[in-house]
N, C-alpha and C positions, 0 to 999 in steps of 0.2 A: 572385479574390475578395479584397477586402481585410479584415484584420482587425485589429483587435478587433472584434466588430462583436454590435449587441446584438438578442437573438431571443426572440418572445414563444415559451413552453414550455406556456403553460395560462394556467387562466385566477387563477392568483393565484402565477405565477412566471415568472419570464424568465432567459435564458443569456447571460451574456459569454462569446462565443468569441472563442480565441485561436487559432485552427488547423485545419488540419482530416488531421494527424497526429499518433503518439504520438513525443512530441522532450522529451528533459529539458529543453530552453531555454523551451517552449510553457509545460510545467508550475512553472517555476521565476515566467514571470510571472503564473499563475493563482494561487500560491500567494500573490506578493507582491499582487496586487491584494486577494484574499479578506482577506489580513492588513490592510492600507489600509483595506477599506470594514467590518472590525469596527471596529478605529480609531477610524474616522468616526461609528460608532450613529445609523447613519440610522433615523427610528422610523418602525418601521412592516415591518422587515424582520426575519424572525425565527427564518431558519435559512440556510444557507449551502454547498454540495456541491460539492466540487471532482471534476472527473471528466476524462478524459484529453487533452479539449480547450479543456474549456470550465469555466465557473463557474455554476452554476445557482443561483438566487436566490429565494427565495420569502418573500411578502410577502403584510400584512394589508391588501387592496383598500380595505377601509374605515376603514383607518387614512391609507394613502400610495396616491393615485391611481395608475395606470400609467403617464401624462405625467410627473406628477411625479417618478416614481424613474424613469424614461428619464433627463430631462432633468439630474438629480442621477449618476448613474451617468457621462453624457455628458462631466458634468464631470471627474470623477474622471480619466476616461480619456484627456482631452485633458492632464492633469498626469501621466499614467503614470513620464512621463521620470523625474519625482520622487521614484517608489518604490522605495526603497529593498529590498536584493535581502537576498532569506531566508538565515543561516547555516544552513550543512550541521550537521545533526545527527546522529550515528549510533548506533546502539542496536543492542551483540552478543547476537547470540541462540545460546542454545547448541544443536546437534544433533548425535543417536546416528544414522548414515549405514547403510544395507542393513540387512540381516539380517530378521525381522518386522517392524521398525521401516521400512525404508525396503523394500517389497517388490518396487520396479519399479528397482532399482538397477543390476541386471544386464542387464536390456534397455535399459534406458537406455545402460550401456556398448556394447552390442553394438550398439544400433543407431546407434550414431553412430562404431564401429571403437575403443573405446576399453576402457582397464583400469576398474573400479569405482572403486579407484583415485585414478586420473585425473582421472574425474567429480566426485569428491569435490574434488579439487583446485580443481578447476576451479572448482566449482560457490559454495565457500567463500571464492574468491580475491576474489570483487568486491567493491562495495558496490550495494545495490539501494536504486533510489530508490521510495518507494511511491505511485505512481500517485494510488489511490484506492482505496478501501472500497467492498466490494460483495455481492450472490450471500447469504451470512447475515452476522451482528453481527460487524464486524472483519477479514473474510474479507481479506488485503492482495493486491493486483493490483501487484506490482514490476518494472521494468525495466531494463538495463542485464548481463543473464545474458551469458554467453560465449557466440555460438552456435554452438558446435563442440560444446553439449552440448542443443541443442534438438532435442525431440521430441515427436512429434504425442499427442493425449490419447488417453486408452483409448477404443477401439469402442461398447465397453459399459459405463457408468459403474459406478462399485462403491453398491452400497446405504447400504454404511457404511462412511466413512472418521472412524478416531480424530480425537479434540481435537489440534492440535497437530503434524498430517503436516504435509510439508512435500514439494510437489511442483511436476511442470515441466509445463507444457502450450503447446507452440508455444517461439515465444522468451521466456515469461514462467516466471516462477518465482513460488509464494508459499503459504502457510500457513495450512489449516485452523482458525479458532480454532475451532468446536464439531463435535462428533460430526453429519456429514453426508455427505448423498451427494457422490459427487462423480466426476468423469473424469480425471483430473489424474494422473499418472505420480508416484508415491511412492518420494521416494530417501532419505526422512530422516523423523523428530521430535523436535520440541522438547518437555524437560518444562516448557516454561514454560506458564503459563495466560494466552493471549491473550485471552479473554472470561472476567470475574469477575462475573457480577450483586450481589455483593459488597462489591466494591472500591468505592471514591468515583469513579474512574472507568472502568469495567467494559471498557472497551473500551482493549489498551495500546498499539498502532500507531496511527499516524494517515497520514493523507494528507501529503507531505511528507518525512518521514521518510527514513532510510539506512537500511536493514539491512542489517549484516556479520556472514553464518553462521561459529559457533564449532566444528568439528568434538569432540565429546568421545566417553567410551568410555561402557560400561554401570554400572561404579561410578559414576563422574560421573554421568549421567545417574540413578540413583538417590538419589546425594547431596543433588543440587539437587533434586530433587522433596521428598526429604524438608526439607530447609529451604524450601521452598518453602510445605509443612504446615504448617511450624511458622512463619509470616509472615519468613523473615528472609534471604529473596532476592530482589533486584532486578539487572535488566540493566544492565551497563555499560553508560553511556550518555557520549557527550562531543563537543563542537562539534570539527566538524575545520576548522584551517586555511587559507585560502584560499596557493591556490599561487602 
């Protein structure tokens, strides 16, 4: 099948697909396209979702025909060669590893032959590109985990998982922002608040995105929450290099 290729989704949205696998290369052009056709303010289109193959697009029918943003889209993507590639961004997130906080940490070790550790090691050595947003408000889907520490989700989902865990399910890793249920193997949390209804913009991950896990201790991890309280913590954040 050849791709890019463009798929009606409903009846007031359609998908540029780029793949029909999860590949940081896939997502690196979904990203650059999405950023291109904001660029461009095509009217009539008026939200925009990236998701792990494709770009889903959704639009006012009675604004912008469905010929019409085909044929507009078509174009774009016959100029692809054009677009210009997304800088890496990355954003440390700090986490308190086992104990209450991460409660699947140990089976996590054990079932993969490892020290906790290790895991930790391991698990904080990457950087994780974030897929896409999903599941509740911010939920991040990342990939690129070491899979010398993947593990299959719980049997039985927990009822209630805190703001802020931070777990493995399969080869993917990624973080709770609100208190929910969930399946996901818990080896860590962040005091950071990834959903603020709040904030200007309540939601702090995006699609895109690096995350690089900070291991810290339980004073840290109390520190920063309390400046957290008190508004005067933000995640290092900084463009990485190209190699």
């Amino acid at each position: 099948m050849k791709y890019p290729q463009i798929q009606i989704t409903g009846d007031t949205s359609v998908a540029v697909v780029f793949g029909d696998e999860i590949s940081e290369d896939i997502n690196t052009k979904i990203r650059a396209f999405d950023k291109a056709l904001n660029d461009e303010q095509i009217v009539g289109i008026y939200e925009t979702v990236p998701t792990y193959c494709a770009l889903t697009i959704h639009y006012a029918p009675e604004v912008i025909r469905y010929r019409e943003l085909r044929d507009k889209l078509e174009a774009m993507l016959s100029q692809s060669h054009k677009i210009q590639k997304m800088n890496t961004i990355v954003m440390e997130i700090p986490v308190l590893y086992g104990g209450e906080y991460g409660p699947d940490l140990e089976y996590v070790a054990k079932h993969n032959n490892l020290t906790p550790e290790e895991v930790i090691r391991r698990h904080s050595g990457a950087e994780y590109l974030i897929y896409m947003l999903g599941f509740t408000p911010g939920f991040s889907y990342m990939g690129g985990m070491d899979e010398s520490i993947a593990t299959p989700r719980l049997k039985t989902p927990r009822v209630l998982i805190p703001a802020g865990s931070v777990g493995i399910a399969g080869k993917q890793t990624g973080i709770y922002p609100i208190d929910s249920p969930g399946g996901w193997q818990l080896i860590g949390r962040t005091p950071v608040r990834l959903y603020d209804a709040n904030r200007d913009t309540p939601i702090l991950l995006d699609a895109g995105l690096h995350v690089k896990f900070i291991p810290i201790d339980e004073q840290e991890f109390q520190r920063i929450t309390s400046r957290i309280e008190q508004g005067r913590y933000h995640c290092h954040t900084y463009v990485k290099e190209d190699a």
